[in-house]
VOKOLDO-677595 format. One record per residue (C-alpha): chain; x, y, z. Coordinates in Angstrom, 3 decimals, decimal comma. Layout:
N
 cadena       c1       c2       c3
      A        X        Y        Z
...
END
This chain:
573
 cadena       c1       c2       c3
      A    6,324    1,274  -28,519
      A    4,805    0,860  -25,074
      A    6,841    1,205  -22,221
      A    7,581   -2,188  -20,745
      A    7,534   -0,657  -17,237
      A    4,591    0,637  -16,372
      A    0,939   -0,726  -17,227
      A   -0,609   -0,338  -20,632
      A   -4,315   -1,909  -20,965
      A   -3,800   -2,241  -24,824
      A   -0,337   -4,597  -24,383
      A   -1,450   -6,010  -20,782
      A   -0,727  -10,033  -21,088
      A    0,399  -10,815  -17,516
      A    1,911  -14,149  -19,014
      A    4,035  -15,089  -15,562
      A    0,364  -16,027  -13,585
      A   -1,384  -19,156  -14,157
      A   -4,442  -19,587  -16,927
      A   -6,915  -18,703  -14,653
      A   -5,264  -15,674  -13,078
      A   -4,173  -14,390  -16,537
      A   -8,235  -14,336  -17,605
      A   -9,597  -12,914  -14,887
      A   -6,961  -10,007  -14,544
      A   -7,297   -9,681  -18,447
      A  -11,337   -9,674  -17,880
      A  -11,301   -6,893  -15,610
      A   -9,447   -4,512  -17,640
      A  -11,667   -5,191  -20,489
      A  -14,580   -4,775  -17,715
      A  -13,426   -1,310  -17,584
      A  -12,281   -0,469  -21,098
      A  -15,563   -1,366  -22,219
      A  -17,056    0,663  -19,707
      A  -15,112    3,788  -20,857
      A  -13,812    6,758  -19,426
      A  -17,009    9,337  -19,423
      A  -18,607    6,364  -17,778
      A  -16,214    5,750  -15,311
      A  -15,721    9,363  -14,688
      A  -19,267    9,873  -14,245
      A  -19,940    7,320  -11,944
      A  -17,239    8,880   -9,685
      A  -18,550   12,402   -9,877
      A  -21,783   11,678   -9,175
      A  -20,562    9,189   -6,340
      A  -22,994    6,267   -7,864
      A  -22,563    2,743   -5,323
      A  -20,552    0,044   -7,454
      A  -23,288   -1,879   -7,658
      A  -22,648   -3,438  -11,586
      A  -18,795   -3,795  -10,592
      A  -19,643   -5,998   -8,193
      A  -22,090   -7,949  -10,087
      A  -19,146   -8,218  -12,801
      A  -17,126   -9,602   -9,810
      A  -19,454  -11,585   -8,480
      A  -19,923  -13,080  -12,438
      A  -16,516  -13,865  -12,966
      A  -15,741  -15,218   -9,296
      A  -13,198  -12,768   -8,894
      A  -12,945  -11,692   -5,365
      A  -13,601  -15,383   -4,465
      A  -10,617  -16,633   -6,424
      A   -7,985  -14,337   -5,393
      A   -9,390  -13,728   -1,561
      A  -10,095  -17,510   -0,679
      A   -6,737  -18,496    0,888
      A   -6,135  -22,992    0,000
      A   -7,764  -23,373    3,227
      A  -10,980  -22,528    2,239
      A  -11,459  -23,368   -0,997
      A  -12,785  -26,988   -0,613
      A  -10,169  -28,292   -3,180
      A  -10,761  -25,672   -5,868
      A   -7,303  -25,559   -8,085
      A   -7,360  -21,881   -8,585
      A   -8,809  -20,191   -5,296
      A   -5,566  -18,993   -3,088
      A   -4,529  -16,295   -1,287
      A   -1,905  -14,943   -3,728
      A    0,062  -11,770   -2,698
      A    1,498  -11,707   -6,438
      A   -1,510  -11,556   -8,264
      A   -3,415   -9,507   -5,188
      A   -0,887   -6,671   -5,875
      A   -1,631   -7,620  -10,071
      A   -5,416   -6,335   -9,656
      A   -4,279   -3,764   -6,481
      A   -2,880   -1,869   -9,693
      A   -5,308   -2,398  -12,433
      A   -7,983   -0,714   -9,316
      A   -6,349    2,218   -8,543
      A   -5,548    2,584  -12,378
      A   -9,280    2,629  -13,189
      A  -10,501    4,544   -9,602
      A   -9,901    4,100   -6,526
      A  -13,573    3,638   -5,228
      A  -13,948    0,097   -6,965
      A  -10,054   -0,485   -5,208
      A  -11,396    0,367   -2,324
      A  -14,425   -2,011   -1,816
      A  -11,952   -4,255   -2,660
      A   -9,759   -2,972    0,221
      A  -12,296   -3,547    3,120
      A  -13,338   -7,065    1,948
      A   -9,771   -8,134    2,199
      A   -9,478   -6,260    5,582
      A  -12,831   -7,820    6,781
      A  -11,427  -11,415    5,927
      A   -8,393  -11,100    8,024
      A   -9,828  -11,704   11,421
      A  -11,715  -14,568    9,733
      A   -9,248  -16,478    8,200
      A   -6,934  -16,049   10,926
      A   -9,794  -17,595   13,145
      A  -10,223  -21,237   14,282
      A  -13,887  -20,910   13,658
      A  -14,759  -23,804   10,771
      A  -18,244  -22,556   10,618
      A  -17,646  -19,002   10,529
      A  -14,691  -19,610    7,311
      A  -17,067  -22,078    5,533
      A  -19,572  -19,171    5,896
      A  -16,860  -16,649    4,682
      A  -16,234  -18,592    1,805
      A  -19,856  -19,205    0,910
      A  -20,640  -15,711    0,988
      A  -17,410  -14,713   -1,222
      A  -18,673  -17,405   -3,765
      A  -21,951  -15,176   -3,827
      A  -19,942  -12,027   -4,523
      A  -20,527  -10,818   -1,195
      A  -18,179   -8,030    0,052
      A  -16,903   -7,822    3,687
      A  -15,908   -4,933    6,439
      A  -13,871   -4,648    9,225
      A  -15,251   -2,726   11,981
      A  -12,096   -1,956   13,992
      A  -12,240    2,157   14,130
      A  -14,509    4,063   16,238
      A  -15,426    8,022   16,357
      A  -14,048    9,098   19,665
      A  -10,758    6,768   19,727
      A  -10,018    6,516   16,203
      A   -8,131    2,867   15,173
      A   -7,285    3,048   19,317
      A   -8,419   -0,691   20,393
      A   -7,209   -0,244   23,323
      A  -10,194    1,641   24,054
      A  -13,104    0,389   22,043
      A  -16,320    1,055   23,657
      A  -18,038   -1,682   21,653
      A  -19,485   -3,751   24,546
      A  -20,418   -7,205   24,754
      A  -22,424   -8,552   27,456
      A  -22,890  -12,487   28,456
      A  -25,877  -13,373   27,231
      A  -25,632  -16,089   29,641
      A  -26,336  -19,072   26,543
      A  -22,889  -18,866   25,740
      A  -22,976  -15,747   23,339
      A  -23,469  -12,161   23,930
      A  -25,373   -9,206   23,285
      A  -23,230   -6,417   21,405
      A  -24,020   -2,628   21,303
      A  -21,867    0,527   20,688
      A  -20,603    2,535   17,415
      A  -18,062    2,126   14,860
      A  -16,740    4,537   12,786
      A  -14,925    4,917    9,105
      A  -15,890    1,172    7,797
      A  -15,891    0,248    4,247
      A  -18,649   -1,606    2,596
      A  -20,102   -1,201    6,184
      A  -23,511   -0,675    3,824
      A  -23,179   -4,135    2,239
      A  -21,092   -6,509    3,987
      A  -22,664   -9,761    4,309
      A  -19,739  -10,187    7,092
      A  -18,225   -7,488    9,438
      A  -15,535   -8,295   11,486
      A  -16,423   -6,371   14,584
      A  -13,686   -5,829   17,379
      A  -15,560   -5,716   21,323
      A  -14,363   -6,082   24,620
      A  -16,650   -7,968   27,200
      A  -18,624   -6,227   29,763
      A  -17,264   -9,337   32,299
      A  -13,562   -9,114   32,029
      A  -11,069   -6,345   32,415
      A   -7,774   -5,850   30,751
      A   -7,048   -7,641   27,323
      A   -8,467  -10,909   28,059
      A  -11,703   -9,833   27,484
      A  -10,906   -8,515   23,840
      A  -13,539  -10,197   21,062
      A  -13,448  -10,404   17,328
      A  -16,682  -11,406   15,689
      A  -18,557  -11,564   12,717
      A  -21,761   -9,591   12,554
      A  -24,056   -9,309    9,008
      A  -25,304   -5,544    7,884
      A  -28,581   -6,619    7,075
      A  -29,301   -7,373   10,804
      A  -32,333   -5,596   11,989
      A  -29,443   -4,943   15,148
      A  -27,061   -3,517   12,821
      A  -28,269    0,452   12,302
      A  -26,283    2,290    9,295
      A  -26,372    5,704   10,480
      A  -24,402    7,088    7,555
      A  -21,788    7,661    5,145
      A  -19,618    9,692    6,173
      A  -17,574   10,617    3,493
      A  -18,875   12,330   -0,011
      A  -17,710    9,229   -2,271
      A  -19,044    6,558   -4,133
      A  -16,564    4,660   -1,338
      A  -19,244    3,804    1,485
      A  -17,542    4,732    4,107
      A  -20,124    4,075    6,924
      A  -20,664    4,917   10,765
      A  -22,589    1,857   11,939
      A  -23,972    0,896   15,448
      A  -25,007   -1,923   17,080
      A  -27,867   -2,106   19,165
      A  -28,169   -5,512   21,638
      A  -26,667   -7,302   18,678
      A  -26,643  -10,989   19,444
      A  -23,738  -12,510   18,776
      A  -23,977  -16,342   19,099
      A  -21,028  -19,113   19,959
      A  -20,760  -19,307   16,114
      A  -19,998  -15,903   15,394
      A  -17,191  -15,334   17,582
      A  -13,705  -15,187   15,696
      A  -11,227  -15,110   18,844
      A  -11,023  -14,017   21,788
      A   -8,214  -12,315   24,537
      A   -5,332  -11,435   23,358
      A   -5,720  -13,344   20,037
      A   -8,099  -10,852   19,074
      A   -6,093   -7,858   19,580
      A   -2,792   -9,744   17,303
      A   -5,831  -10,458   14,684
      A   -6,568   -6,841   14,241
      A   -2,421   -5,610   14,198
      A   -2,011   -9,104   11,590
      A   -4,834   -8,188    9,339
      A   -3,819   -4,376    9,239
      A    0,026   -6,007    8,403
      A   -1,757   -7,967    5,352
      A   -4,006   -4,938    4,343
      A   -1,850   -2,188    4,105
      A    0,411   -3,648    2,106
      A   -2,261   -2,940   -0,910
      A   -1,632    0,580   -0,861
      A    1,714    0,829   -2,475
      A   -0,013   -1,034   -6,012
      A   -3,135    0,775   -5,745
      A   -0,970    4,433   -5,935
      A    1,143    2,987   -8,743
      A   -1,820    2,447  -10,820
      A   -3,641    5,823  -10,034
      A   -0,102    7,532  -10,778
      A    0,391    5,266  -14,292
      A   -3,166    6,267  -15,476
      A   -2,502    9,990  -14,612
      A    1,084    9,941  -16,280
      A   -0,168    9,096  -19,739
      A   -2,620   11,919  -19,509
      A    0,240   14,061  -18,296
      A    2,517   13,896  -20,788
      A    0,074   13,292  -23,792
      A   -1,077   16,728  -23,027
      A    2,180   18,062  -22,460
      A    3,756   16,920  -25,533
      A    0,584   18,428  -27,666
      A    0,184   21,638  -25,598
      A    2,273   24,590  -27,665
      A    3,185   27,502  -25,832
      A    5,040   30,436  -27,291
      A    5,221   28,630  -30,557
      A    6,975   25,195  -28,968
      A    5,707   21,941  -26,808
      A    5,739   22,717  -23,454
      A    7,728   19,376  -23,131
      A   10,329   21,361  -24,713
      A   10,950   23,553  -21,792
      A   13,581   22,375  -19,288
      A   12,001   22,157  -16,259
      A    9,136   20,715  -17,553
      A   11,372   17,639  -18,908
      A   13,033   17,532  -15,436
      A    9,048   17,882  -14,053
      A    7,928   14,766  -16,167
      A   11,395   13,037  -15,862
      A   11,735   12,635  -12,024
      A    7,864   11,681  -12,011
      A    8,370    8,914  -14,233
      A   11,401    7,419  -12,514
      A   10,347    7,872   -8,914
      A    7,395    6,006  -10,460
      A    9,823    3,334  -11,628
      A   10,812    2,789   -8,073
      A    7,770    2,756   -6,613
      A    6,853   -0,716   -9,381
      A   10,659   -1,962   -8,273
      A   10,132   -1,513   -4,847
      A    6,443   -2,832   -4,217
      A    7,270   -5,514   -6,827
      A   10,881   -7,050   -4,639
      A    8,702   -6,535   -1,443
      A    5,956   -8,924   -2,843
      A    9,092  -11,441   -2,413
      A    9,401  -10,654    1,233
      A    5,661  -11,369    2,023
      A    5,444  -14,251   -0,292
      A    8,794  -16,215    1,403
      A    8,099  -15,074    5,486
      A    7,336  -17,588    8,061
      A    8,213  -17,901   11,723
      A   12,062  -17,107   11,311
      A   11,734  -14,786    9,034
      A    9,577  -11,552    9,592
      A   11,621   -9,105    7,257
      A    8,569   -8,147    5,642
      A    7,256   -5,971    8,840
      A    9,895   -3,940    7,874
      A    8,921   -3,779    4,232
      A    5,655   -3,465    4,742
      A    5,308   -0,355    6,401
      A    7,666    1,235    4,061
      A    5,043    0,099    0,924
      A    2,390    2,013    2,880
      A    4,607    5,098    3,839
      A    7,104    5,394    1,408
      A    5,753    4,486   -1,534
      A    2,327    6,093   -1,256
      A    4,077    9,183   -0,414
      A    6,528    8,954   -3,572
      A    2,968    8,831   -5,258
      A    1,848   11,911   -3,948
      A    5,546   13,743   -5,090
      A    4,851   12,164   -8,981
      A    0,901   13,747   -9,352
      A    2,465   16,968   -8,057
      A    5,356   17,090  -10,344
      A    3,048   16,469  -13,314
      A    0,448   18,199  -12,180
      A    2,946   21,403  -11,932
      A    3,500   21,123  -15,620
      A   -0,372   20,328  -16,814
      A   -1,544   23,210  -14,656
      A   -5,444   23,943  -15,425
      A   -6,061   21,031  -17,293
      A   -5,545   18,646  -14,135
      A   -8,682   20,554  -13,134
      A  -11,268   19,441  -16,160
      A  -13,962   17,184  -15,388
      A  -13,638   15,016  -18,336
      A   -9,941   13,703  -17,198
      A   -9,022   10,657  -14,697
      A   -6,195   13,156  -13,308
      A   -8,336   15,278  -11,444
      A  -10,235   12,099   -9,729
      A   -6,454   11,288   -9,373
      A   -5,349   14,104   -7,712
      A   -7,524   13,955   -4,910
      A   -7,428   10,325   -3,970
      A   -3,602    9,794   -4,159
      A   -3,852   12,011   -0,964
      A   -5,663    9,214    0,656
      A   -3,336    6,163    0,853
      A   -0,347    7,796    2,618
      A   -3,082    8,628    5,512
      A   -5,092    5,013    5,267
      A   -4,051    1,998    7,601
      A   -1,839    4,185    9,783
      A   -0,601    7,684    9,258
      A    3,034    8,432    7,652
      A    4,118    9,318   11,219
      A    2,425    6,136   12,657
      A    4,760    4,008   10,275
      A    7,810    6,292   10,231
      A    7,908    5,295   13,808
      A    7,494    1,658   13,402
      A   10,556    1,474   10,497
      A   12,660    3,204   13,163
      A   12,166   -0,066   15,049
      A   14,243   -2,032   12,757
      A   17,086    0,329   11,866
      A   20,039   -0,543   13,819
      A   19,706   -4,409   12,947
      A   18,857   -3,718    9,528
      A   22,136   -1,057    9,137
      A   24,451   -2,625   11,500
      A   23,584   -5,876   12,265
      A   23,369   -7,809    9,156
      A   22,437  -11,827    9,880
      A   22,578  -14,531    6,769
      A   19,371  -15,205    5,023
      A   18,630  -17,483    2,255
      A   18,628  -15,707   -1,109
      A   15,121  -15,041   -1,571
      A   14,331  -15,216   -5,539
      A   10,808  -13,918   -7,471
      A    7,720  -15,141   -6,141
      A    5,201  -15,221   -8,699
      A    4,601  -19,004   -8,536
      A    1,222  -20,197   -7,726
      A    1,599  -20,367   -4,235
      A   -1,436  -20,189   -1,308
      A    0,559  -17,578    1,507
      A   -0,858  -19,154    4,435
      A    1,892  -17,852    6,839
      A    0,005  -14,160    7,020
      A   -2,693  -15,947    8,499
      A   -0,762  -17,295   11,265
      A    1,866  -14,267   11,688
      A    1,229  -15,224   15,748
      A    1,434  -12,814   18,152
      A    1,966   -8,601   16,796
      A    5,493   -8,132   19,133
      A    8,898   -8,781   19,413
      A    9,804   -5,968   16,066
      A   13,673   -5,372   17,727
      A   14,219   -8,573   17,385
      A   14,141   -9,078   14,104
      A   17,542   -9,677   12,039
      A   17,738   -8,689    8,232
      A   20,307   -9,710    5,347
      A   22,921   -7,612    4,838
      A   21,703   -4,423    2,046
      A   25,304   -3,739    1,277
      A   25,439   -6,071   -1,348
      A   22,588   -4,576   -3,326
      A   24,247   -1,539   -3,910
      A   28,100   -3,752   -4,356
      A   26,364   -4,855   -7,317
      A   25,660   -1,167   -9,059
      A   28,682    0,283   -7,612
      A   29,860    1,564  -11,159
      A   26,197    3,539  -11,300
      A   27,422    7,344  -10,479
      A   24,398    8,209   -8,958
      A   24,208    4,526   -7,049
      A   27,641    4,890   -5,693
      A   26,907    8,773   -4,723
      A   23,764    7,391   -2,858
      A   26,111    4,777   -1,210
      A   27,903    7,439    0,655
      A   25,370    9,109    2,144
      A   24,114    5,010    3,236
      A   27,143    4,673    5,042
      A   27,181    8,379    6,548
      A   23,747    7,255    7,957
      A   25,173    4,147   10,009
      A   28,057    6,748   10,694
      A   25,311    8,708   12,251
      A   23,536    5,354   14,017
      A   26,873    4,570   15,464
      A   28,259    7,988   17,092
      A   25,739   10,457   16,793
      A   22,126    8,364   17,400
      A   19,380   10,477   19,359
      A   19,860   10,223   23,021
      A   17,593    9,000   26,041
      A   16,108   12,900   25,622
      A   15,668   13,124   22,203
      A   14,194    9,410   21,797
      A   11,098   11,172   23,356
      A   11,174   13,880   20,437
      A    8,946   12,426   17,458
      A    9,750   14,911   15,763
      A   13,597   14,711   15,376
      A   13,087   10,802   15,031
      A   10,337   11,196   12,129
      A   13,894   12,701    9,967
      A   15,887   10,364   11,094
      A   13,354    7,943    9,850
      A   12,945    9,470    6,390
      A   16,857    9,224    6,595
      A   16,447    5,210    7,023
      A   13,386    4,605    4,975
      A   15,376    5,691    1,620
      A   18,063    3,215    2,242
      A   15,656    0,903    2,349
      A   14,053    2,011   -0,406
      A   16,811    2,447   -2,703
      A   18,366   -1,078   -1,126
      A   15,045   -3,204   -2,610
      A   15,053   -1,242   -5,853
      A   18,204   -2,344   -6,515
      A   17,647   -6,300   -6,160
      A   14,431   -5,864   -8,022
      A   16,657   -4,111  -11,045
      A   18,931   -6,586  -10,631
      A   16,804   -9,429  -10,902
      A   15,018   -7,490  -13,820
      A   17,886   -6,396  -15,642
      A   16,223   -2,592  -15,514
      A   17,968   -0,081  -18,013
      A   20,714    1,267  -16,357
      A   20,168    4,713  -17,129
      A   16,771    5,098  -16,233
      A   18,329    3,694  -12,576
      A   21,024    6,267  -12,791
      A   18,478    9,063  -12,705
      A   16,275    7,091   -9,989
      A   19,312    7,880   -8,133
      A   19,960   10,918   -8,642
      A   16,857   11,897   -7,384
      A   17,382    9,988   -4,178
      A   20,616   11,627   -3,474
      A   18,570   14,379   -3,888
      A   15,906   13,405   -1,602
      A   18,548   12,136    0,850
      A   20,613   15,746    1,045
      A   16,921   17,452    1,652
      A   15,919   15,136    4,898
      A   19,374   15,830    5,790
      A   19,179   19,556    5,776
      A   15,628   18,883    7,544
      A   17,252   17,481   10,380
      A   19,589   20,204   10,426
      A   17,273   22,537   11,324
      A   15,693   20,284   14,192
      A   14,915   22,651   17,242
      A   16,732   19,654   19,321
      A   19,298   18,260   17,033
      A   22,954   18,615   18,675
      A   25,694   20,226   17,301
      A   27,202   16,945   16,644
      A   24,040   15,831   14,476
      A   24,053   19,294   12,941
      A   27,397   18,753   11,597
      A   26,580   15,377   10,511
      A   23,424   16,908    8,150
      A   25,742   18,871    6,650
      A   28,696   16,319    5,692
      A   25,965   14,109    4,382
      A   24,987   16,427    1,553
      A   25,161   15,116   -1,501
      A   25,077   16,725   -5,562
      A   23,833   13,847   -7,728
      A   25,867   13,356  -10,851
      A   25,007   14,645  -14,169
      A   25,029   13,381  -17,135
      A   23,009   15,228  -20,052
      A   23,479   12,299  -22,289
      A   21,902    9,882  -19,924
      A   18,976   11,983  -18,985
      A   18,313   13,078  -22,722
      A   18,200    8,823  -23,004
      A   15,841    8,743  -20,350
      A   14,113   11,988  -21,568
      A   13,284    9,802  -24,153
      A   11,444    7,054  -22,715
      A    9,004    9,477  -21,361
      A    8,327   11,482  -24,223
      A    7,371    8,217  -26,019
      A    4,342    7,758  -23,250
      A    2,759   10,374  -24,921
      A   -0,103    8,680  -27,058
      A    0,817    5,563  -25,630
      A   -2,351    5,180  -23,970
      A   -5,947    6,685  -23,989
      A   -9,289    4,951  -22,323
      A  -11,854    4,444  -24,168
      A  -14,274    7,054  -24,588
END
């Protein structure tokens, strides 16, 4: 029987989205089914452009439907900007390969500044060109200073009609090949400071716009462009000042939020190869899945899996209910890109520890897997880069607990207009959270919950009488533990409202936790051993060591859940 958790092409009937939605997610995955895996594989190893999977998109009006926020969409019933259904297909991408994810990626990145912009002519254009099946880029990175806008050297000089003339380099663009629209960040020539930022649309067929390269060895396009006394008219312009600089932190805030559902299908796709092998491999006369640590191997991957789907799946909430007074989700969001992309990394390498050799072979999806889970953690912002942002929110979010109104499951058909009008990219310590006591209240007669509980409150313990001082604030380092520390509460705190609201098995959430106590006791020996931790925090470390409890009965229970993945899925050949 397939596994009701995780993603299954054969079963796949997402029957909580509208008609419309349902078909077109349905359509895709038959896309690639009917492609078939030595296709799909072969496409990626010989790094061929996506040229007929965007021709299928372009057919079925798919990255017009979901990418065309209410706005736009001149009154058509089923275009909307849907965060529910976005994360639906993030999934079913990275399941099938995360180049065709990808160009998917960048067009939603490229669209940010746009739809965030008061420009009517330059949206009717952006929604013209996604009716054509055009794809989009967002040229925001640059060689020398990296994502660094403070800095861009893409220049814009008064033309003196009211426009300007545009020339300098950017650097690591998507669909920068293709993009009927880039959204190009400049500063003007005229003004210093960050009044004279610019966000504007430019067009990669421009005989201005040079493609110097790809610079990665991909079927992604990944391109280094320059611009070369570009003119960019009145029209073109998307905003201006200190607008522009909030559109390019907003429409990173929106983007990288698709990198949590894009690992959970890569890692889905790879487990059923995983333990399909495993179960069928014999070794000394017995499966290899009857080994111990192999069961333990395949075991924690599939429930840190499991949490991954809970946690990206209650965070869709967050983003789907924010507005002005309530900006929870810039906590969230980060974590989705750091935490959960990074949990994808730990469940390849546990299975990939017990598949060995074979996650080498060519005619697999988990080598192709293997490599590009390695990506999302470091797309959109390092893991560092967001570890530090989540440490702006911890003492409100473990101390400070304000009253919120319960926030249910979104999965209505709902345009989120808010993330195109998040305002200005500041005031983070100011934001106030519900309290996450309550989560884990409600599974307090889970061993391992209750275990993990401890070390929660050890951890605002910690906030309270042993937090970094003025010296150690400076040390990244010692904070980036601390961090890990803070993003597992907050990890295990969402999973636990999402299992509630699901009514998730409560053994397979028992061994979830176990494996964050686990993790917990580990980032707590890590800061331990901090060159600059105090004695005082040393001590701490050490009280806040945890064993998980065991249970052999439960885990043999959940043993069994992934042992019945195996056959449970195969692509088409």
């Amino acid at each position: 029987m397939a596994d009701s958790l995780l993603f299954n092409p054969r079963t796949y009937d997402p029957q909580h989205f509208d008609p419309e939605t349902r078909r077109l997610l349905r359509a895709t995955v038959d896309w690639f089914e009917a492609r078939g895996k030595r296709k799909l594989i072969e496409d990626y190893r010989t790094r061929a452009w996506l040229g007929d999977f965007l021709a299928f998109s372009a057919k079925e009006g798919l990255f017009a439907t979901f990418l065309t926020p209410a706005s736009a969409a001149e009154g058509h019933a089923d275009k909307r900007w849907d965060t529910a259904r976005i994360a639906a297909l993030n999934e079913i991408f990275g399941f099938y390969g995360l180049d065709y994810w990808y160009a998917w990626q960048v067009t939603i990145l490229g669209l940010g500044p746009v739809w965030q912009s008061d420009n009517a002519e330059a949206r009717a254009r952006a929604a013209e060109l996604l009716s054509q099946g055009e794809v989009f880029a967002f040229g925001l990175s640059e060689k020398t200073h990296g994502a660094d806008i403070y800095s861009t050297d893409m220049l814009l000089e008064p033309d003196g009609d009211g426009g300007f003339r545009a020339t300098g380099s950017k650097y690591y663009i998507g669909n920068g090949n293709a993009a009927a629209l880039v959204s190009v960040f400049g500063r003007r020539t005229d003004i210093e400071g960050p009044d004279g930022y610019v966000f504007f649309a430019a067009d990669s067929r421009h005989p201005a716009y040079r493609l110097v390269k790809n610079v990665v060895d991909s079927s992604k396009y990944v391109s280094e462009f320059r611009l070369e006394d570009y003119p960019v008219a009145a029209a073109d312009v998307l905003h201006t000042g200190r607008a522009a600089f909030d559109a390019a932190l907003n429409t990173v805030n929106v983007g990288k939020f698709n990198l949590c559902t894009a690992s959970i299908g890569i890692c889905e796709h790879a487990m059923y190869e995983a333990v399909t092998h495993a179960q069928n491999r014999i070794l000394y006369g017995r499966p290899v899945t009857a080994f111990p640590h192999v069961r333990r191997e395949l075991a924690d991957a599939y429930v840190r899996l499991v949490g991954m789907k809970l946690f990206s799946d209650r965070a869709v909430d967050y983003f789907r209910t924010a507005g002005p007074d309530d900006r929870r989700y810039l906590l969230f969001n980060p974590m989705t890109k750091m935490k959960v992309t990074t949990e994808g990394e730990k469940v390849i390498d546990l299975m990939w520890d017990v598949i060995a050799a074979k996650g080498f072979e060519k005619d697999n999806y988990f080598a192709q897997a293997a490599v590009e889970i390695r990506g999302l953690p470091k797309l959109e912002g390092t893991v560092h880069v967001n570890l530090a942002l989540i440490l702006k929110f911890m003492r409100n979010h473990l101390l400070d607990p304000v009253d919120h109104p319960a926030v249910a499951t979104r999965l209505d058909a709902a345009d989120d207009d808010f993330l195109f009008r998040q305002g200005p990219a500041r005031g983070l310590g100011a934001i106030r959270f519900h309290d996450w006591r309550p989560a884990f209240d409600a599974y307090a007669a889970v061993a391992n919950v209750a275990r993990f509980r401890e070390q929660a409150d050890a951890l605002c313990e910690f906030v309270t009488t042993a937090a970094p001082d003025e010296r150690q604030s400076r040390d990244l380092d010692l904070l980036l533990a601390v961090g890990q520390l803070f993003a597992l509460v907050v990890h295990g705190q969402l999973i636990l409202e999402q299992a509630r609201l699901t009514g998730l098995d409560e053994d397979v959430l028992d061994e979830l936790f176990a494996v964050l106590v686990r993790d917990f006791s580990a980032h707590a020996v890590e800061l331990h051993g901090k060159d600059s931790a105090t004695e005082q925090q040393q001590n701490w470390a050490l009280g806040a060591i945890r064993r998980p409890v065991v249970d052999e009965a439960r885990s043999a229970r959940v043993w069994d859940r992934v042992e019945a993945l195996s056959g449970a899925y195969e692509m088409a050949p």
